[in-house]
Biopython code that builds the backbone (N, CA, C, O; Angstrom):
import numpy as np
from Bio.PDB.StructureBuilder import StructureBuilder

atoms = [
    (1, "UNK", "N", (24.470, 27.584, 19.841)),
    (1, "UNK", "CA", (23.103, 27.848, 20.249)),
    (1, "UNK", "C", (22.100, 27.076, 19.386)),
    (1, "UNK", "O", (21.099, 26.536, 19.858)),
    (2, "UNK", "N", (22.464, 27.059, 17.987)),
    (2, "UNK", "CA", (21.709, 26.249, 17.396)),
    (2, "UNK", "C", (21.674, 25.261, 17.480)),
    (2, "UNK", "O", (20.535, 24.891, 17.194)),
    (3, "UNK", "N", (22.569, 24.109, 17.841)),
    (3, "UNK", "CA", (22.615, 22.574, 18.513)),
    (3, "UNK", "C", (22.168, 22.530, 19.576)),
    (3, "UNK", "O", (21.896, 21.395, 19.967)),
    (4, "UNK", "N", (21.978, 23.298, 20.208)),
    (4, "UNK", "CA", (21.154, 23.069, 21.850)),
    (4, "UNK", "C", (19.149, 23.375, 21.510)),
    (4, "UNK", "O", (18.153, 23.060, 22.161)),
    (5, "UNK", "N", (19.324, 24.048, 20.311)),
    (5, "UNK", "CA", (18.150, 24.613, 19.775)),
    (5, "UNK", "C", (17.399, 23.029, 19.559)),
    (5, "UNK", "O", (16.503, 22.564, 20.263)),
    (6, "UNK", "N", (17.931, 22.501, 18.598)),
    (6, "UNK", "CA", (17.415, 21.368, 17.348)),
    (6, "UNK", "C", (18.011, 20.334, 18.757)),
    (6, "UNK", "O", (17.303, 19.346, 18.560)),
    (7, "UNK", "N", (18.505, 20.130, 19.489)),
    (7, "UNK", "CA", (18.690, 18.903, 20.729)),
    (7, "UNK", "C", (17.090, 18.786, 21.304)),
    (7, "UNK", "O", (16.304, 17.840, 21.253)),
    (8, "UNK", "N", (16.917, 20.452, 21.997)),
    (8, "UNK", "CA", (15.936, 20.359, 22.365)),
    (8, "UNK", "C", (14.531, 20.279, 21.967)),
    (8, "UNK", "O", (13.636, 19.997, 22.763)),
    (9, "UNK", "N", (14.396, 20.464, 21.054)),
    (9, "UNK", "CA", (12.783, 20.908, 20.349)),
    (9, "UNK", "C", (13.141, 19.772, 18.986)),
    (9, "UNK", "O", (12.158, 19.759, 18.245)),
    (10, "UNK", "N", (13.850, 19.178, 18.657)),
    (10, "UNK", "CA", (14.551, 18.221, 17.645)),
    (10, "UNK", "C", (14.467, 18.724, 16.019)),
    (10, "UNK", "O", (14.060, 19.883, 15.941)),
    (11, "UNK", "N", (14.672, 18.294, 15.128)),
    (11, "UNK", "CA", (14.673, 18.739, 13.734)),
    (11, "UNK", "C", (13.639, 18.729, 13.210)),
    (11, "UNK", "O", (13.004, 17.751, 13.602)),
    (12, "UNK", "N", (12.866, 19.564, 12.199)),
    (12, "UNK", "CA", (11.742, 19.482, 11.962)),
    (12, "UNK", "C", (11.173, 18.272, 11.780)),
    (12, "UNK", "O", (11.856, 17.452, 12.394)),
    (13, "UNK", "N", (9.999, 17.605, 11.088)),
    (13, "UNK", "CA", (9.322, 16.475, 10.524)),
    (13, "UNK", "C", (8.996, 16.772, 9.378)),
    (13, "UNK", "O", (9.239, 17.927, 9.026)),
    (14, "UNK", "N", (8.429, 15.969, 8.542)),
    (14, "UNK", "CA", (7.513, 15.897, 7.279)),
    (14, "UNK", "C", (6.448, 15.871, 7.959)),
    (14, "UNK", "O", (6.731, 15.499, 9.097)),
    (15, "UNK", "N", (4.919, 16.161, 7.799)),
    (15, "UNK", "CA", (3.921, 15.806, 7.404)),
    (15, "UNK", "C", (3.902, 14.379, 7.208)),
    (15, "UNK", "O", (4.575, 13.795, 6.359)),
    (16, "UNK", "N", (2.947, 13.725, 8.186)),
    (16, "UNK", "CA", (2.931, 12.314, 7.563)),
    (16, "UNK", "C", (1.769, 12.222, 6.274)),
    (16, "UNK", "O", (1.704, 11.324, 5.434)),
    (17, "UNK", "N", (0.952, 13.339, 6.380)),
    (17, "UNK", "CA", (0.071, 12.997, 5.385)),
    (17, "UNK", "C", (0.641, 13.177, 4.048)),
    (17, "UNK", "O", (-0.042, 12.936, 3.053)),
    (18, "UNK", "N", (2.085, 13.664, 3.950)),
    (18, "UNK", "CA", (2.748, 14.268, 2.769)),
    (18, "UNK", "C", (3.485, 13.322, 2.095)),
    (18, "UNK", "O", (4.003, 13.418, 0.983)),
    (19, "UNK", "N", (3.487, 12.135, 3.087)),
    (19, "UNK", "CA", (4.439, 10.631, 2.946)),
    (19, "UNK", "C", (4.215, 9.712, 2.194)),
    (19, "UNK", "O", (3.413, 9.034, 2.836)),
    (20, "UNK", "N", (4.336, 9.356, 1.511)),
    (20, "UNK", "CA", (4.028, 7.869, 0.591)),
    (20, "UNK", "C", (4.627, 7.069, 0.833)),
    (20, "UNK", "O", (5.820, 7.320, 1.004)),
    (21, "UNK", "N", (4.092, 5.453, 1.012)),
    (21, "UNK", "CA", (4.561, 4.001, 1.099)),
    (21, "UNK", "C", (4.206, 3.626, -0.139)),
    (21, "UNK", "O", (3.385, 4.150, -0.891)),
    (22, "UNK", "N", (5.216, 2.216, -0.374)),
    (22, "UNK", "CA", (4.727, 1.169, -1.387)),
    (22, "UNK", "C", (3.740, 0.714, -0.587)),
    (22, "UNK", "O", (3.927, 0.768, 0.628)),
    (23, "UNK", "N", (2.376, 0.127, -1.156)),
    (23, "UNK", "CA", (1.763, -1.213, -1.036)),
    (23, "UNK", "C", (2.025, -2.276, -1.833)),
    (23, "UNK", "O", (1.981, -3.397, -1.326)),
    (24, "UNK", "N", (2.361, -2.112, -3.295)),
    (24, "UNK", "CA", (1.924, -3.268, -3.891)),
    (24, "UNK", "C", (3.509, -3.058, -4.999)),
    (24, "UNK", "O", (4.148, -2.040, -5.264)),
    (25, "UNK", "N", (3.731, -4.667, -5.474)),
    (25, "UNK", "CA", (4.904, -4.375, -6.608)),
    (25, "UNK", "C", (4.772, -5.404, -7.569)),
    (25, "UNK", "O", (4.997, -6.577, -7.270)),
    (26, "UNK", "N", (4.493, -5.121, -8.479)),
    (26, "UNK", "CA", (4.251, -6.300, -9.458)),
    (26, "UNK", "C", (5.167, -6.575, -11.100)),
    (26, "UNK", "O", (5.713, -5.637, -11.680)),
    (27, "UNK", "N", (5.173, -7.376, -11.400)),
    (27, "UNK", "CA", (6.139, -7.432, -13.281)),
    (27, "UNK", "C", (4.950, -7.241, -14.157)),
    (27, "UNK", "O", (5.142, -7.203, -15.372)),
    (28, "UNK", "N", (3.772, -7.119, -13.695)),
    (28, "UNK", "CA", (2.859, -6.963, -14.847)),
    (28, "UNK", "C", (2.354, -5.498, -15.095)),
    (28, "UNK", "O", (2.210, -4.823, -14.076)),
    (29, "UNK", "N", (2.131, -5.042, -16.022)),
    (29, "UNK", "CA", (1.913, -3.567, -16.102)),
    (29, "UNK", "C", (0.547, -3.943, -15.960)),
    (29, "UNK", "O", (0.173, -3.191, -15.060)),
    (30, "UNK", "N", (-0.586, -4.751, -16.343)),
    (30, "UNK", "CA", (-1.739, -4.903, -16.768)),
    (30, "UNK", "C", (-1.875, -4.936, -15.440)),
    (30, "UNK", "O", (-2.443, -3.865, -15.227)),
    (31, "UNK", "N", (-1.688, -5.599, -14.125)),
    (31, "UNK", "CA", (-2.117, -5.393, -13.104)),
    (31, "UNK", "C", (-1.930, -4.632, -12.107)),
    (31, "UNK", "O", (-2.429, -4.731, -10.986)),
    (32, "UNK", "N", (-0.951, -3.584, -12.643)),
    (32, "UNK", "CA", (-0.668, -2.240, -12.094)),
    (32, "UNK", "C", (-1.809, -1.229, -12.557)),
    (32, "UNK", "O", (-1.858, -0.152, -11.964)),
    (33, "UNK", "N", (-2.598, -1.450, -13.421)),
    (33, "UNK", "CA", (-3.699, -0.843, -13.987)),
    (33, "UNK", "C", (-4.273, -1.196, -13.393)),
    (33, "UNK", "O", (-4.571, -0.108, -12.902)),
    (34, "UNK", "N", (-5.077, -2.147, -12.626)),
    (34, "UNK", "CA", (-6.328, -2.884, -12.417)),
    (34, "UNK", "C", (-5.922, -2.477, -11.108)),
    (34, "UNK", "O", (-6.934, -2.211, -10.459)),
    (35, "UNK", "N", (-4.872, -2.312, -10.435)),
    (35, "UNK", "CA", (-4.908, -2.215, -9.141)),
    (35, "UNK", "C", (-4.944, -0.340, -8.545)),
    (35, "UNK", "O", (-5.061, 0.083, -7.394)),
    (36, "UNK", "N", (-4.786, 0.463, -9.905)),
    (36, "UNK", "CA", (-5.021, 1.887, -9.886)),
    (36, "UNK", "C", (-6.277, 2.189, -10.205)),
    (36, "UNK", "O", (-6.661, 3.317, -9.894)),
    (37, "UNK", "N", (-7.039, 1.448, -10.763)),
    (37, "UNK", "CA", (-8.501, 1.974, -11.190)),
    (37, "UNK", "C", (-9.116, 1.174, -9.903)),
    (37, "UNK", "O", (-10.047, 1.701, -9.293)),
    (38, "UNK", "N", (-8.796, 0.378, -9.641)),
    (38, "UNK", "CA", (-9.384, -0.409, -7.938)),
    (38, "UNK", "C", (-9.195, 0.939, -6.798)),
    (38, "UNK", "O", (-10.055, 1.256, -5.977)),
    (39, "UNK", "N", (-8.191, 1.454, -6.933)),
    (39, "UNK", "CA", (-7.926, 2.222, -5.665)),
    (39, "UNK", "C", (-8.538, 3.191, -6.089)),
    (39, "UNK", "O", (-9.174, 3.785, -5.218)),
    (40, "UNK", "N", (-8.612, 3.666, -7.270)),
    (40, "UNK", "CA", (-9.044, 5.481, -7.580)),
    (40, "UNK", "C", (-10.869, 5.349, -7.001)),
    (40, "UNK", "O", (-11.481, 6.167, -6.315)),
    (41, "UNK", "N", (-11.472, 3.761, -7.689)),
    (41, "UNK", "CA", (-13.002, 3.873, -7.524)),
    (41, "UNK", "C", (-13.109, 4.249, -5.760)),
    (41, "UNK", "O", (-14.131, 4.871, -5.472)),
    (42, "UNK", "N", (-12.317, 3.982, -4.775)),
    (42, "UNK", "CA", (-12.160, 3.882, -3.433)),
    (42, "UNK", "C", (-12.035, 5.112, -2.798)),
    (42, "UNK", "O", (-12.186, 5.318, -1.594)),
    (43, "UNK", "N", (-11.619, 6.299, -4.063)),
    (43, "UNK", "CA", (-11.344, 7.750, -3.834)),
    (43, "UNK", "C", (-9.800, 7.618, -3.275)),
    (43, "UNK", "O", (-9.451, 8.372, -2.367)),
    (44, "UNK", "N", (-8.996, 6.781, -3.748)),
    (44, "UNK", "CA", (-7.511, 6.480, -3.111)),
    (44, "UNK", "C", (-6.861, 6.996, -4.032)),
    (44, "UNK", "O", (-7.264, 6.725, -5.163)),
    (45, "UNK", "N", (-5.452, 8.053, -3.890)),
    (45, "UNK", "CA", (-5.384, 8.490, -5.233)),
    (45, "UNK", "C", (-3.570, 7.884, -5.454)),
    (45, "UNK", "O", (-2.588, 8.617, -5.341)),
    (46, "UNK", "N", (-3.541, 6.586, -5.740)),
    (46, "UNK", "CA", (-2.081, 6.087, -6.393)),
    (46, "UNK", "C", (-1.853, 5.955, -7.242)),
    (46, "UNK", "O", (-2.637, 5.592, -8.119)),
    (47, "UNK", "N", (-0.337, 6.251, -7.431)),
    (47, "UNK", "CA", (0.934, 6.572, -7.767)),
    (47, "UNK", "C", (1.554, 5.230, -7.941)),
    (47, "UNK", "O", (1.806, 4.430, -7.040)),
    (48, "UNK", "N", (1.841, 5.037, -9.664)),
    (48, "UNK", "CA", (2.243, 4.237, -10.044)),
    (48, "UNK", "C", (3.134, 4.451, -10.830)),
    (48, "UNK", "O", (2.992, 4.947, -11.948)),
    (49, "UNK", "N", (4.580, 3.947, -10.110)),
    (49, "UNK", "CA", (5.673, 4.113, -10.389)),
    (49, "UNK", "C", (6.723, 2.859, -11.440)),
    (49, "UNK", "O", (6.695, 1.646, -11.234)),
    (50, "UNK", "N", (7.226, 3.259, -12.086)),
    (50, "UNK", "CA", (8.109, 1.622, -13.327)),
    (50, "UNK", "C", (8.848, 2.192, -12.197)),
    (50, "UNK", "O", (8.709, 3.217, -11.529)),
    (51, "UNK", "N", (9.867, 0.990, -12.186)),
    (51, "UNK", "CA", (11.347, 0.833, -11.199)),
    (51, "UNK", "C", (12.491, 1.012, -12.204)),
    (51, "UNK", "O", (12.278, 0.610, -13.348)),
    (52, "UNK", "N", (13.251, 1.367, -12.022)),
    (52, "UNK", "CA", (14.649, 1.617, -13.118)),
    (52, "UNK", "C", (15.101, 0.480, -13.109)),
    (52, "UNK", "O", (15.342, -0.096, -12.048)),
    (53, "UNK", "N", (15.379, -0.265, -14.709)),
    (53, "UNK", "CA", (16.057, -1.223, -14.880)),
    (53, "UNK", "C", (17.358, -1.646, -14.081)),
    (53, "UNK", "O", (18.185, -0.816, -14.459)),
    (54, "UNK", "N", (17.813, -2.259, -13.427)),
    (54, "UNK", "CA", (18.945, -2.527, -12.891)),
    (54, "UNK", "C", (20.105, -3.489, -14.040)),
    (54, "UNK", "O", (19.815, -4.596, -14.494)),
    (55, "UNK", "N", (21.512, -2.690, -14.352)),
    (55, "UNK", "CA", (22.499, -3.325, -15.160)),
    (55, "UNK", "C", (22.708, -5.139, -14.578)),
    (55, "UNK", "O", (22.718, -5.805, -13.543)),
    (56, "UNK", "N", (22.866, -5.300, -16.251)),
    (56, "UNK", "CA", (23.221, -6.905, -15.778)),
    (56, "UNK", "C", (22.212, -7.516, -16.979)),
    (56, "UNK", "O", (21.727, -6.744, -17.806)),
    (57, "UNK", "N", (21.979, -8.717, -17.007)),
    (57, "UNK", "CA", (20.874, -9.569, -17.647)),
    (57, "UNK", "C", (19.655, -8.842, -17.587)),
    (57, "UNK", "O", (19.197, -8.345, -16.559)),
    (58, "UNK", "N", (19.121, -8.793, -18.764)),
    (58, "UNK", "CA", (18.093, -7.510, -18.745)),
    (58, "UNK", "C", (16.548, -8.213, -17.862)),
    (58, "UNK", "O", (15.803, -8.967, -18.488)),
    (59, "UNK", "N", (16.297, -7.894, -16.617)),
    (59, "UNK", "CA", (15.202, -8.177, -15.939)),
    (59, "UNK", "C", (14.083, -7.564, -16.398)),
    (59, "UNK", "O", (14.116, -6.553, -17.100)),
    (60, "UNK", "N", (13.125, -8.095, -16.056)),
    (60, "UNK", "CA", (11.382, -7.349, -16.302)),
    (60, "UNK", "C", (11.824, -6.328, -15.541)),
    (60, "UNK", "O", (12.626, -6.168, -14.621)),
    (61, "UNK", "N", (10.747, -5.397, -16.467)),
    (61, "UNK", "CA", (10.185, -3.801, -15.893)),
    (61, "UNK", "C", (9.503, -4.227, -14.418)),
    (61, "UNK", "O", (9.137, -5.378, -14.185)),
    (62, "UNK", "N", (9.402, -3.255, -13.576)),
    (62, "UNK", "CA", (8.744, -3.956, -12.473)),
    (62, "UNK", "C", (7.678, -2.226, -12.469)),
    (62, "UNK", "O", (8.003, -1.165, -13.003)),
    (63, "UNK", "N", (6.343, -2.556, -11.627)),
    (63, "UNK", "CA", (5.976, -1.421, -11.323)),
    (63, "UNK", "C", (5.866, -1.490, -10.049)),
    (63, "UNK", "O", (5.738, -2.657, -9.677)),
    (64, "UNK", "N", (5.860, -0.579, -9.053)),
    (64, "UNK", "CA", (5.349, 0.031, -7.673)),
    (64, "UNK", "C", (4.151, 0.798, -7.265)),
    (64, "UNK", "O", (3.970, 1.930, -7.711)),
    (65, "UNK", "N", (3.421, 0.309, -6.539)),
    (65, "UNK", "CA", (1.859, 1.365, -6.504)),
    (65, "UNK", "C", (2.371, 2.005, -4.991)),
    (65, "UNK", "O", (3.015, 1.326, -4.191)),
    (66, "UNK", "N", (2.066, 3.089, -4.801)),
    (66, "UNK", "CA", (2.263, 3.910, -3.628)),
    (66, "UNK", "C", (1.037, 5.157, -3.263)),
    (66, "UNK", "O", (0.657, 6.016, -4.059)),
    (67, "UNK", "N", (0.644, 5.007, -2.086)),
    (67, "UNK", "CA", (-0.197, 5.600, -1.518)),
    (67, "UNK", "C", (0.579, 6.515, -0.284)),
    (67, "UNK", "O", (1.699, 6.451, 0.223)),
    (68, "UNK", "N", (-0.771, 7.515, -0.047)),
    (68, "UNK", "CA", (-0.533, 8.667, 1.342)),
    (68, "UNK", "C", (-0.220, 7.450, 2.692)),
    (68, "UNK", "O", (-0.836, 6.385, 2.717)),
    (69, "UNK", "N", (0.460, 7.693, 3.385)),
    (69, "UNK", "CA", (0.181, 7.309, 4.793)),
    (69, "UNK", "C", (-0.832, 6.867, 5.453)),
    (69, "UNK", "O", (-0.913, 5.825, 6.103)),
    (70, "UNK", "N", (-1.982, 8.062, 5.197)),
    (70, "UNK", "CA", (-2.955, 7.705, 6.227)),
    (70, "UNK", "C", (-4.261, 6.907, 4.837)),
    (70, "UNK", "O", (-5.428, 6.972, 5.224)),
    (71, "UNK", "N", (-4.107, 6.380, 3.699)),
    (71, "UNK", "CA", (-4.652, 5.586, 3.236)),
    (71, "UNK", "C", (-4.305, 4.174, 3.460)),
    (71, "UNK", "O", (-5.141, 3.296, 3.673)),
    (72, "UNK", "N", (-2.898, 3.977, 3.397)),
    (72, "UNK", "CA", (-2.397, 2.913, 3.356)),
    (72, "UNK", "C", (-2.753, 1.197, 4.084)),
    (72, "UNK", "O", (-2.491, 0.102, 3.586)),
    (73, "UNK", "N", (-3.209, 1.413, 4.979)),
    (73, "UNK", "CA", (-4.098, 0.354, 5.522)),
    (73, "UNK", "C", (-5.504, 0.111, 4.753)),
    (73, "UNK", "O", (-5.812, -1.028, 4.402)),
    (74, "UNK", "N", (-6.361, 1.243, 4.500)),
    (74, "UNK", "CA", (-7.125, 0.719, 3.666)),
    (74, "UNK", "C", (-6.972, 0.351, 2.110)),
    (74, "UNK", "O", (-7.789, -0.180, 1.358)),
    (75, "UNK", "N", (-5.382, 0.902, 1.812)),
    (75, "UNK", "CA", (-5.215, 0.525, 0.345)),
    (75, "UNK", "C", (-4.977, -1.246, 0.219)),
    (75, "UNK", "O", (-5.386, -2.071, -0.598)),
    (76, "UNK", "N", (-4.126, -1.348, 1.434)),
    (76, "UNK", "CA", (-3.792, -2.864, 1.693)),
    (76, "UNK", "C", (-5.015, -3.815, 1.584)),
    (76, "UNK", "O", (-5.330, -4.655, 0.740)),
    (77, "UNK", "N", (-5.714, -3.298, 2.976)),
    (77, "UNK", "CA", (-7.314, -4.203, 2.814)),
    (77, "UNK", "C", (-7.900, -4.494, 1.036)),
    (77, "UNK", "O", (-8.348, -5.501, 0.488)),
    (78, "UNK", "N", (-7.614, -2.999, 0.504)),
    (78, "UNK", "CA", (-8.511, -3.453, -0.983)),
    (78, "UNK", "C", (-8.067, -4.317, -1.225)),
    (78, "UNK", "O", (-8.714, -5.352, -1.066)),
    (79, "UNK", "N", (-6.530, -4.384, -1.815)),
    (79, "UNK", "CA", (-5.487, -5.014, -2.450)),
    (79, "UNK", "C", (-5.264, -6.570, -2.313)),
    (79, "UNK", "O", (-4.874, -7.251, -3.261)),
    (80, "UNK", "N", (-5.555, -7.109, -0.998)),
    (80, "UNK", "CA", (-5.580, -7.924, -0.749)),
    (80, "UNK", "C", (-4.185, -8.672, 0.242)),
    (80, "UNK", "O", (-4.012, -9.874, 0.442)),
    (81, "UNK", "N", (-3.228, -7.377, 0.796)),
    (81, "UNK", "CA", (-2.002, -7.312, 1.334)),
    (81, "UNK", "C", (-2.410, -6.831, 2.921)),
    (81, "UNK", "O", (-1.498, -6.285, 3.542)),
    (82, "UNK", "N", (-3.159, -6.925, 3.320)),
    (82, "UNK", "CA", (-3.614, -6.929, 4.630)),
    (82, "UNK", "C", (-2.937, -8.125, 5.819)),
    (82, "UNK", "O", (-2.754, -7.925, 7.020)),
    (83, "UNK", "N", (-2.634, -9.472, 4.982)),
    (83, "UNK", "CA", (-1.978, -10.236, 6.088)),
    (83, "UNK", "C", (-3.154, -10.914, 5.987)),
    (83, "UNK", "O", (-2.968, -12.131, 6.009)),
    (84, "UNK", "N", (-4.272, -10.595, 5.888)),
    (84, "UNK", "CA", (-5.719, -11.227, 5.990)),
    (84, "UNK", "C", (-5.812, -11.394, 3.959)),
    (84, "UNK", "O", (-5.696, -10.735, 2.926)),
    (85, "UNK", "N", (-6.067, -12.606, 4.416)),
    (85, "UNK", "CA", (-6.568, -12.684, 2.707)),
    (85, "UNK", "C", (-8.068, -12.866, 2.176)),
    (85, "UNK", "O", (-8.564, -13.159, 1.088)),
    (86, "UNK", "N", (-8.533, -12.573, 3.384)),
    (86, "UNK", "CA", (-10.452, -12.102, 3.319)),
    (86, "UNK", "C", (-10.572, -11.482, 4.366)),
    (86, "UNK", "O", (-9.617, -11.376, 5.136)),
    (87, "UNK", "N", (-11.735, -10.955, 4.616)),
    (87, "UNK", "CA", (-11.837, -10.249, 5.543)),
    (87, "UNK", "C", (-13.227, -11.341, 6.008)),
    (87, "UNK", "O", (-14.188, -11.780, 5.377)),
    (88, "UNK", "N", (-12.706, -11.505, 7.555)),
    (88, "UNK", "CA", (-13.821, -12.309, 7.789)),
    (88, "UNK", "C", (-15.364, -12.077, 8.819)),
    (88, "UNK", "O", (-15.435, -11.210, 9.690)),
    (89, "UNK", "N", (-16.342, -12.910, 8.530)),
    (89, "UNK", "CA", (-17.425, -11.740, 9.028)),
    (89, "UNK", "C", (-17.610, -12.886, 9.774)),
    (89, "UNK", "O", (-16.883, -13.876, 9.691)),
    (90, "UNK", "N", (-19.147, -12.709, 10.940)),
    (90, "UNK", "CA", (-18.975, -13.719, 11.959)),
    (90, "UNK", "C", (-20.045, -14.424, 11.081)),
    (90, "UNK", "O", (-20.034, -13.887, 9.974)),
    (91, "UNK", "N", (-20.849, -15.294, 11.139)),
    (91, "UNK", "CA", (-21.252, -16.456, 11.100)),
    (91, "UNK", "C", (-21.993, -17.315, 12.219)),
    (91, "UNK", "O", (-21.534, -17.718, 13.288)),
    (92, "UNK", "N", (-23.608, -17.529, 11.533)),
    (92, "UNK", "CA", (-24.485, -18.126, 12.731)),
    (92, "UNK", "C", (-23.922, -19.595, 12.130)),
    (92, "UNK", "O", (-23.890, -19.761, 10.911)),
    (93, "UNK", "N", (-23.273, -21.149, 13.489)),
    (93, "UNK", "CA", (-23.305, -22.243, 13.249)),
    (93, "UNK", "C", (-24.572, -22.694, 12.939)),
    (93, "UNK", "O", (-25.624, -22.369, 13.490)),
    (94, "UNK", "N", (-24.311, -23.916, 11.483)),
    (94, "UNK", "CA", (-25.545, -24.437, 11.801)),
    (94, "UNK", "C", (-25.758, -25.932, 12.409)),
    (94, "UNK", "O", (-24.939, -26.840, 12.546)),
    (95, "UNK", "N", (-27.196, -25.866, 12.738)),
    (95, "UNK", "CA", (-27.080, -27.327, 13.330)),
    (95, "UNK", "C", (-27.632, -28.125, 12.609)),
    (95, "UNK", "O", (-28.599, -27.913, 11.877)),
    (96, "UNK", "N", (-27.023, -29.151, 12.774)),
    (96, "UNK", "CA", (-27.582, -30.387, 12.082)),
    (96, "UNK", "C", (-28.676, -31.207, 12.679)),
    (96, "UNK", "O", (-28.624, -31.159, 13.908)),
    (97, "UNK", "N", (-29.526, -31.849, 12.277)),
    (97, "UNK", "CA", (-30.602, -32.310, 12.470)),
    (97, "UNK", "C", (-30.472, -33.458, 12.658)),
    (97, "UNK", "O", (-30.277, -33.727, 11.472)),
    (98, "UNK", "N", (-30.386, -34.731, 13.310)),
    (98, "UNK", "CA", (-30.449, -36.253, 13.770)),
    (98, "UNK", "C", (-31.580, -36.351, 13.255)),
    (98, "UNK", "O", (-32.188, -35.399, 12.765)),
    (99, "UNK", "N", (-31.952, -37.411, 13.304)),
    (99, "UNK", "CA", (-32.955, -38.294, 12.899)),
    (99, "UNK", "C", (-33.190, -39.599, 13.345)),
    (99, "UNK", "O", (-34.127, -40.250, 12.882)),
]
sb = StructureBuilder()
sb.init_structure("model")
sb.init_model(0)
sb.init_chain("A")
sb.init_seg("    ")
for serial, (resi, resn, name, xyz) in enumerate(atoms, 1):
    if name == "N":
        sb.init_residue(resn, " ", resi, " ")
    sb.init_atom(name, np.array(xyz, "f"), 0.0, 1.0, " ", f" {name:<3s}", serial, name[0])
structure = sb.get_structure()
């Protein structure tokens, strides 16, 4: 009864607002700072995570910045990970003048 239960009505969800993505991953700690005091002035509240060393030849520390779900597009836009690397506004042509 309970498999016909969870078939039909399916297994619960998370909350997407409860969800966190990476946006950003960097080797510098200094710009894991700059990119948390960027998001906090925005009222964005990330989560900046070190990555666990992985065995082998000792690699840089790496950090991870991670935001809610429903920030995440505007964390990108700040960040500069939008796909867009400005944001572009329209623009009157101008004309040039002959003589």
């Amino acid at each position: 009864m309970l498999e016909n239960f969870r078939r039909r009505f399916g297994r619960p969800r998370l909350a997407t607002e409860d969800m966190w993505v990476k946006v950003a991953t960097t080797y510098r700690p200094d710009e894991a700072e700059v990119w948390q005091v960027t998001l906090q002035a925005e009222q964005i509240q990330p989560s900046i995570r070190e990555v666990p060393r992985q065995p082998g030849p000792t690699p840089p520390a790496c950090w991870e910045v991670w935001v809610r779900v429903s920030d995440e597009p505007h964390a990108r836009l700040i960040l500069g990970f939008s796909g867009h690397s400005v944001i572009h506004l329209p623009r009157r042509k101008v004309r040039q003048r002959r003589r």
